[in-house]
N, C-alpha and C positions, 0 to 999 in steps of 0.2 A: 504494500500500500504506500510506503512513504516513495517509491520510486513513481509512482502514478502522482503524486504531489509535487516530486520534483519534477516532472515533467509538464505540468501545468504552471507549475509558478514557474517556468523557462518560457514556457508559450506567452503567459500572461507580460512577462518582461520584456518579450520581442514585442510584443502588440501595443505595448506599452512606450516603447523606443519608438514602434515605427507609427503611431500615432503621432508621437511629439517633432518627429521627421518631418513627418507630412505636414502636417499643422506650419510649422518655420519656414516650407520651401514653397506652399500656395502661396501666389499673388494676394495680397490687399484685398485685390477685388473680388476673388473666387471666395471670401468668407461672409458667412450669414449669422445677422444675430447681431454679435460686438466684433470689436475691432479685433486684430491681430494677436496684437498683446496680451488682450483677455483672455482670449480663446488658450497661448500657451499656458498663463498662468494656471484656467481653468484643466488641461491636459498635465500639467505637473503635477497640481498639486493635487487633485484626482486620480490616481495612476488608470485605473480600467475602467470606469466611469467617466471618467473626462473624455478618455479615447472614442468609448462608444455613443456619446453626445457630440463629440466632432464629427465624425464616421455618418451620424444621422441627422443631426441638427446644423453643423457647422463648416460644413463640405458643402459648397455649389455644385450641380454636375457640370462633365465638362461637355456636355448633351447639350445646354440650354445655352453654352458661348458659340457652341463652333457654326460657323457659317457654312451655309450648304453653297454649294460650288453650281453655278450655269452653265451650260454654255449661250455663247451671245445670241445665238437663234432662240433660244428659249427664254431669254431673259426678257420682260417688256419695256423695262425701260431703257436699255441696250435696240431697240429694236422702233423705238418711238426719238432716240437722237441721234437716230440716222437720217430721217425726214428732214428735219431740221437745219439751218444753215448754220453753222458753229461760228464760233469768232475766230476759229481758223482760217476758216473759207473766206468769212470778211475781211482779213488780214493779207491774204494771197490775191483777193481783187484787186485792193484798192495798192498792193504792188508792184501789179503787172498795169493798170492806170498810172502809175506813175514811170514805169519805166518806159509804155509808149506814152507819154509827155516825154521824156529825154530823150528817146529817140527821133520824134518829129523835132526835137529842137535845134540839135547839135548833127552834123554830117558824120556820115559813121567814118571812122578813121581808116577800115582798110579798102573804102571805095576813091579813097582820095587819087589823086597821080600819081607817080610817081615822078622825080624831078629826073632830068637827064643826067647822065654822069656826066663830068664836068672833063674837057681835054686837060690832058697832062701837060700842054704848052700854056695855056693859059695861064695857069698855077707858079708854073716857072715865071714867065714875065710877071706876075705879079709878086715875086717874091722879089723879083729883081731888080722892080724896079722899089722895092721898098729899101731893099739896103746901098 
């Protein structure tokens, strides 16, 4: 019999550790009831009792955070600001309005002439006659 006690009060002390585990490494926000703080106090100084009042009272599931996944076909509001003109699309209008403004304004630089090359006599007398 006493081997059947020790192996309860073994059980009882992991469940007891791993209550107080769990309890310190939940988010803030995943606790019900009181704060943080309270809840370990509550978990210590309780040892099996406290655990099983976090476990049931003081545990949020992680059922009621997790975000169910779409896809964008199935999503409606995914699928209603596609209609829609974004402030992207406004943004890319207005430019391409401005870039044909600069282009009627200004001659595009590789339609210009090109200038002739210049004689290499020419060059000479004018160097020549400068010194």
């Amino acid at each position: 019999m006493p081997r059947v006690y020790l192996v309860l009060a073994l059980l009882l002390a992991a469940f007891w550790v791993y209550s107080i585990v769990d309890c310190a490494v939940q988010s803030p926000t995943r606790h019900r009831g009181v704060s943080k703080p309270i809840w370990l106090l509550i978990v210590i100084l309780l040892p099996v009792v406290g655990g099983i009042l976090w476990f049931v009272i003081g545990r949020s599931r992680a059922s009621s955070n997790r975000v169910v996944f779409r896809a964008p076909d199935d999503d409606p509001d995914f699928l209603g600001r596609l209609n829609t003109t974004s402030d992207q699309d406004e943004r890319i209008r207005r430019l391409e309005e401005e870039l044909a403004a600069l282009d009627s304004e200004a001659p595009d630089p590789r339609e210009r002439p090109v200038d002739p090359p210049a004689d290499d006599d020419s060059d000479e007398q004018s160097r020549g006659s400068r010194s």
